[in-house]
C-alpha positions in Angstrom: 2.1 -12.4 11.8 5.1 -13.0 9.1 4.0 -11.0 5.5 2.6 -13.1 3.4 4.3 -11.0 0.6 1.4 -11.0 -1.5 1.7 -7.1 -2.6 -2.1 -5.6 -1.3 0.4 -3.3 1.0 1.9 -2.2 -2.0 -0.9 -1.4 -4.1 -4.1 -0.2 -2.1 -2.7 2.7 0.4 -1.8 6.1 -0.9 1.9 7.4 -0.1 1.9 11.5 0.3 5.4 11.9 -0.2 7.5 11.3 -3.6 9.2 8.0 -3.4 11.9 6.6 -5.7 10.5 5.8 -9.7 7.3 7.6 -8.0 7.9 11.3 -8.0 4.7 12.3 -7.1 3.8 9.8 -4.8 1.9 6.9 -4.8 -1.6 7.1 -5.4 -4.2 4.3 -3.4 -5.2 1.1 -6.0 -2.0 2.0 -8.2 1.0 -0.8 -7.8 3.8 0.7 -6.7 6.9 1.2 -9.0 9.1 -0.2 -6.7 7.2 -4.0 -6.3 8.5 -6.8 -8.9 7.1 -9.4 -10.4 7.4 -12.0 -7.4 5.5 -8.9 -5.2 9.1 -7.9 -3.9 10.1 -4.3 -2.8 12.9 -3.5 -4.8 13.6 -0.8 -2.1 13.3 -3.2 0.9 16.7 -2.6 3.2 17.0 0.1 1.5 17.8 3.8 3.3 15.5 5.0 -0.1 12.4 2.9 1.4 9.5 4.9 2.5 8.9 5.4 5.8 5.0 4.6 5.4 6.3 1.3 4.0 9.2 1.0 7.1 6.5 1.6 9.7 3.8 -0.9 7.8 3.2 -4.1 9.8 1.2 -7.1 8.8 -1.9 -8.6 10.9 -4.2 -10.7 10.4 -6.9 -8.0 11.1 -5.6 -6.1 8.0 -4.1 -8.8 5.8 -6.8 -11.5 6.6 -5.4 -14.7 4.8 -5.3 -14.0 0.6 -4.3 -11.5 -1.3 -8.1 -10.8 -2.5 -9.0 -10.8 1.4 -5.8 -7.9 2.3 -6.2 -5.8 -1.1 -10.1 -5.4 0.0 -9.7 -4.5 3.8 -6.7 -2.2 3.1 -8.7 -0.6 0.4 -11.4 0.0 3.0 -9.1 1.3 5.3 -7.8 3.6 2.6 -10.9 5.1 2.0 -11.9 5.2 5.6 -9.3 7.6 6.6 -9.1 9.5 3.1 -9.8 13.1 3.4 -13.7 14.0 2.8 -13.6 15.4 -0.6 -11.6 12.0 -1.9 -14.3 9.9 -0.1 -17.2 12.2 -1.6 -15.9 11.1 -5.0 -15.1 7.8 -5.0 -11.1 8.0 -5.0 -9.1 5.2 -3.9 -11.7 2.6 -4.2 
């Protein structure tokens, strides 16, 4: 599947690790610094680009076929493999 560069990867996963105009990381449901107005990494090719984002591949299982459709499912994966005292309280939903 080609990305459908609708931005749902770059707003609904956490990301641990400080990443450029993110210094503390990315937390899950927040848009990420680093996307632009047409849903475009600014750090894409970039050596700077995460490597949660490098290793990110779109599917059809994930990404389903709109951006409403992807930002739910990767939510539900967010949540699904956040640690238990996150889930407990309702973070990254």
């Amino acid at each position: 599947m080609n990305c459908k560069k609708c931005g749902a990867c770059c707003i609904a996963p956490s990301i641990a690790t400080p990443i450029p105009n993110m210094p503390g990381g990315k937390p899950a449901g927040i848009r990420c610094a680093n996307l632009n107005g047409r849903n475009e990494c600014a750090l894409y090719g970039q050596a700077a680009r995460p490597a949660f984002c490098l290793g990110w591949q779109p599917s059809p299982e994930v990404c389903g076929s709109t951006f409403e459709e992807a930002l739910r499912r990767i939510t539900a994966l967010e949540h699904a493999s956040a640690p238990r005292d996150r889930q407990r309280l309702g973070a990254g939903t």
